[in-house]
KEKE-3310 file (N, C-alpha, C; in steps of 0.2 Angstrom, whole numbers, plus 5000, padded with zeros to 4 digits):
npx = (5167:5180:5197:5200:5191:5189:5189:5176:5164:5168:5172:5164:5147:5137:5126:5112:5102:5085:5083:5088:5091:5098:5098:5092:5099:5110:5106:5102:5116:5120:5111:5116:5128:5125:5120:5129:5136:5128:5129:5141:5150:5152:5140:5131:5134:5129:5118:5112:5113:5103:5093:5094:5087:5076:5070:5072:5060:5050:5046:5050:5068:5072:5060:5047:5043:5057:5070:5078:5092:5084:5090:5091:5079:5073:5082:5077:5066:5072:5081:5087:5095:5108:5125)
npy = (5639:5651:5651:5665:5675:5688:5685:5682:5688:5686:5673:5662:5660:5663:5659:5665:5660:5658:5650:5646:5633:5619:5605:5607:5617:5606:5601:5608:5612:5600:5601:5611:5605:5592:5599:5606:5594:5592:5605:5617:5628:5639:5641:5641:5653:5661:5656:5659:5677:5679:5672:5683:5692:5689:5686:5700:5705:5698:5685:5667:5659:5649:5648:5637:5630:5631:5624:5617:5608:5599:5599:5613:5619:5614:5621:5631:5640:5643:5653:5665:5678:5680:5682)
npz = (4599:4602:4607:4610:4621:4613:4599:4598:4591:4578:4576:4582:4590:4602:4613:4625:4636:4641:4651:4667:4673:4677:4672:4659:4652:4649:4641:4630:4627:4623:4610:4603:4600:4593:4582:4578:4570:4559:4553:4548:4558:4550:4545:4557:4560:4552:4552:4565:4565:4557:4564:4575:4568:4568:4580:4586:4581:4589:4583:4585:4588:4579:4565:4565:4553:4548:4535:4541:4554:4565:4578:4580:4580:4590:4600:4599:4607:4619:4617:4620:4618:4604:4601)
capx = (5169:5186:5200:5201:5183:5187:5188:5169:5159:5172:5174:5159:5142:5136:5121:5111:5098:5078:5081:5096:5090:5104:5097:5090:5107:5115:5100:5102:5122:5119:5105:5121:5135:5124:5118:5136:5136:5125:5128:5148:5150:5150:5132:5128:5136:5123:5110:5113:5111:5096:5090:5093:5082:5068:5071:5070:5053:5045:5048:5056:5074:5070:5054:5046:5046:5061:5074:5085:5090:5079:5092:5091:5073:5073:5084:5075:5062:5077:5086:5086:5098:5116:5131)
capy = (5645:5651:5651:5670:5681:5695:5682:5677:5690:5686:5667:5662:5660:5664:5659:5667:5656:5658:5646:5643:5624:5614:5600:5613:5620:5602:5598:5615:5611:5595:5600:5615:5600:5590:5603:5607:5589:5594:5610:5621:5634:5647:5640:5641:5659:5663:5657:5665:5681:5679:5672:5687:5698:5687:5690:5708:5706:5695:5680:5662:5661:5647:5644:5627:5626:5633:5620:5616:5603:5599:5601:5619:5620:5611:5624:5639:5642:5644:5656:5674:5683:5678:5686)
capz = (4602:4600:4614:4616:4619:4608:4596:4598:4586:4569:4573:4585:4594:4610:4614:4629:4635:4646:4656:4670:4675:4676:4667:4652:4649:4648:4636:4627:4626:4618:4606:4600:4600:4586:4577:4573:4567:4556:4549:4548:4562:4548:4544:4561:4562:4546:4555:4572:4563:4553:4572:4579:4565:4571:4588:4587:4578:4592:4584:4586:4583:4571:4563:4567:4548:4545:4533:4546:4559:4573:4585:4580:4580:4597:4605:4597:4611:4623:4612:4624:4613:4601:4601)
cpx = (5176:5190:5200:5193:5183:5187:5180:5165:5162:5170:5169:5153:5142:5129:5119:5102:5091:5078:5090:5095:5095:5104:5094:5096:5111:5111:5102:5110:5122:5115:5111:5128:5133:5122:5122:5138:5134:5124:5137:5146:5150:5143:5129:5127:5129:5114:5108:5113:5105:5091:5087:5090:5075:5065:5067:5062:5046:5044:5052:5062:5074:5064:5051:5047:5051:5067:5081:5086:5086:5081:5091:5083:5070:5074:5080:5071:5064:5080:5084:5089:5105:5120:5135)
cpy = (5646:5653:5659:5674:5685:5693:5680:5681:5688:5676:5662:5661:5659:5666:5662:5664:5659:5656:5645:5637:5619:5608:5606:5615:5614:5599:5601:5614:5606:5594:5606:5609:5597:5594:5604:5600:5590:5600:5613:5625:5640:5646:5643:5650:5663:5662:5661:5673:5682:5679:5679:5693:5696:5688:5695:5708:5702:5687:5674:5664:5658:5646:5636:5626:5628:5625:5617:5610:5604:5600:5608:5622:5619:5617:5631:5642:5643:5651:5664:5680:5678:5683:5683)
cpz = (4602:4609:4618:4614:4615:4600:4592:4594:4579:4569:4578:4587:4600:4612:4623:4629:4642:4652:4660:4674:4672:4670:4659:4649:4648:4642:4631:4624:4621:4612:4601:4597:4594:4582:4571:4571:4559:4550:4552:4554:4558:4548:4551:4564:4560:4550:4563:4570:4559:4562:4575:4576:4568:4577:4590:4585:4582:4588:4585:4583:4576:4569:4564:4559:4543:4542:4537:4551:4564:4580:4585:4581:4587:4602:4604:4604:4616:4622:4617:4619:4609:4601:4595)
residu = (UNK:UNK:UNK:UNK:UNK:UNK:UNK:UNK:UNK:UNK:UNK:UNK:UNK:UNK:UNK:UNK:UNK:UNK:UNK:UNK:UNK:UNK:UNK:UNK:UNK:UNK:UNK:UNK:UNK:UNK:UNK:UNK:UNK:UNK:UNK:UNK:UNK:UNK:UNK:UNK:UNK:UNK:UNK:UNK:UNK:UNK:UNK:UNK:UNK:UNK:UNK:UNK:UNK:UNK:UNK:UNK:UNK:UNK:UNK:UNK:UNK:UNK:UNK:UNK:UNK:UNK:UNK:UNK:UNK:UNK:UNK:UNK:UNK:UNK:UNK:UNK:UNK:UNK:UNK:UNK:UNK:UNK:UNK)
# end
């Protein structure tokens, strides 16, 4: 996430999550931290915007078999909206 907010649509994600359960968002946080082990934050960008076409359609953000990490497949079911 970048130091200033008007930063955050260019250079960014900004997950908005179902759940406000303490333990769930420190789960959910972690499950974001390796992902990007995983995959560049541009990638992440690229997929937070596909996400959010599925969204709008009633679907998952990611597919269960979608080609991706599991940490991102993990959090999909969380996923309320991206920024």
């Amino acid at each position: 996430m970048p130091v200033r907010f008007r930063e955050l649509p260019a250079q960014g994600v900004q997950f908005h999550w179902t759940t406000g359960d303490r333990d769930d968002l420190q789960r959910l946080h972690n499950l974001v931290t390796h992902a990007l082990q995983e995959v560049t934050l541009a990638e992440l960008r690229g997929i937070a915007e596909l996400g959010k076409g599925l969204l709008s359609l009633g679907l998952p953000f990611v597919p269960d078999d979608a080609p991706l990490p599991d940490s991102l497949k993990q959090l999909s079911h969380y996923v309320k909206r991206v920024i």
